[in-house]
N, C-alpha and C positions, 0 to 999 in steps of 0.2 A: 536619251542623252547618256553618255559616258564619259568616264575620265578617266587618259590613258596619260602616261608620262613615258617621256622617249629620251634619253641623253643625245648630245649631238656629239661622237666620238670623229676623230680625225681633226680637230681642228688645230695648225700649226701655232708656234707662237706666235701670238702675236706683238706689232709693232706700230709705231705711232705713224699713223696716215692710212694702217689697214681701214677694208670697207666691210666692215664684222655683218652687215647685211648680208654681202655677197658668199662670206664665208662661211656665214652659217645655213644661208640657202644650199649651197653646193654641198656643206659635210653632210645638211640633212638627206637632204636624196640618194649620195653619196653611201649612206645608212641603210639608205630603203624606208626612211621616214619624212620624206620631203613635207615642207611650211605650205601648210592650204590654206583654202581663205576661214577665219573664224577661229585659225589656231590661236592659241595664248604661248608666247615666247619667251620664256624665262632666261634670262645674260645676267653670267656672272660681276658684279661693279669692277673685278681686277681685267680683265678681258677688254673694256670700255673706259676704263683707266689707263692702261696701256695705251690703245688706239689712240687718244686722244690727248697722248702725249704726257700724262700726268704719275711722272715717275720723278724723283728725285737720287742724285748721285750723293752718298753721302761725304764724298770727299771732297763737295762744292759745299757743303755746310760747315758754318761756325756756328758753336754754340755760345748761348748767353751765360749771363751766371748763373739764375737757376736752375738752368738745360745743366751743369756743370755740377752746380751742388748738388742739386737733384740725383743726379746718374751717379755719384761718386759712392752715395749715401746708399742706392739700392743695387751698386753695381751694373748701371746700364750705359750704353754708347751716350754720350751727350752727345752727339750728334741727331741720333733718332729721338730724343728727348725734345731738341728743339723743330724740330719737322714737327710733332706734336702737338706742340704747343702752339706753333705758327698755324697749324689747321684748324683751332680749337678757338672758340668764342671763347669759352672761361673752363677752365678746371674747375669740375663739382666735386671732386674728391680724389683725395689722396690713400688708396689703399694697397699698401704694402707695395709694390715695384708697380705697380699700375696705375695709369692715372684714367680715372673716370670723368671725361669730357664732354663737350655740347660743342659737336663742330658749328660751323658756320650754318648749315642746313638745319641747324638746330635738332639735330640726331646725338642720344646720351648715348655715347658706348666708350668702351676700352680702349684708351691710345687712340681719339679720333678719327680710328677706323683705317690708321696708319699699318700698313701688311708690309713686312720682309720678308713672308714667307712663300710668298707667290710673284715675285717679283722678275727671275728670271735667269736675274745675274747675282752676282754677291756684290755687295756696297750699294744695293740702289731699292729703295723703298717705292712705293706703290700707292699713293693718296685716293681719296674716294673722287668722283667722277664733280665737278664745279656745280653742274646742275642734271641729275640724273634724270628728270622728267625730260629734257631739252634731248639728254642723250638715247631716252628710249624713242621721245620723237624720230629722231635723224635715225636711226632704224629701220623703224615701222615703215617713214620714207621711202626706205632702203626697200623693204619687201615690197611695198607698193610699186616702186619702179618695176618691179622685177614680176608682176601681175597678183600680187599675195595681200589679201587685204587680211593681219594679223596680229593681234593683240601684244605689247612687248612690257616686259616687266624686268627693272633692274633691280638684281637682289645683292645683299650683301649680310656674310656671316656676322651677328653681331652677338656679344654674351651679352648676359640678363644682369643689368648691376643689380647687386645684393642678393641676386639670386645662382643657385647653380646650372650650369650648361649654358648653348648655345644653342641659336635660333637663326634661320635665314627669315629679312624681314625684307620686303617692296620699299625700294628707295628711290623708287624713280618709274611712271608707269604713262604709257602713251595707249590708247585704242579701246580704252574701257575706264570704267570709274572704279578708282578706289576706296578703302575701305580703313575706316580709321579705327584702330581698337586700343 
């Protein structure tokens, strides 16, 4: 047994209603690395974010007063303030311009996982996927139509509170068991 990692380069932007199965089948072959059966499939959560439609304009957002005071105080858009907060079961803490949150998934990270930087355009943020298990499912689906029986894994950058750097962590995994640590 071996463990080889392969990126899947070529793949356009994407946009909500793409069929990221199909597209990552074709970039991988595409590569000269095509999806066999017993692969493990690692997708980025911005990529399945996008697809699925889960982007926000922030010029359809009003912020509250918090989102307001909040941003004034560390110098941030109240606008992406309140997309944050509206993702976010509860603020665990308040450190310096970050807010250290427990989205709804019950995931602690930075700004609820809320991305402007991958987003695609300028004014539109990029939310984490509603149910990342359900999305690596419809996936895996995806290979399967396509004759690929393939393990799928949605990952997402997230920082270590109270700790330094950052970590990609399984936030959503369909065609094998995971693994809690």
């Amino acid at each position: 047994m071996s463990v080889q990692i392969h990126p899947v380069p070529g793949l356009p932007e994407i946009a909500p209603g793409d069929d990221l199965a199909s597209m990552i089948i074709d970039a991988a072959r595409a590569a000269g690395t095509p999806i066999i059966d017993d692969d493990i499939v690692v997708v980025t959560s911005k990529i399945v974010s996008k697809a699925e439609g889960r982007t926000v304009e922030l010029d359809d957002i009003t912020p509250g007063a918090f989102a307001r005071e909040w941003s004034q105080r560390w110098e941030k858009d109240p606008r992406v303030v309140e997309v944050v907060l509206a993702e976010s079961a509860r603020v665990v803490r308040q450190l310096g311009p970050v807010l250290i949150t427990e989205t709804h998934h019950g995931f602690i990270c930075a700004n609820s996982g809320v991305d402007q930087s991958s987003s695609g355009a300028h004014g539109r943020l990029v939310l984490l996927p509603v149910d990342p298990d359900a999305s690596a499912r419809t996936i895996r689906a995806g290979f399967a139509a396509a004759g690929v029986s393939a393990a799928v894994i949605i990952s997402d950058t997230f920082g270590r509170p109270w700790r330094e750097g950052q970590t990609d962590i399984a936030i959503g995994v369909a065609g094998m068991a995971p693994m809690r640590s």
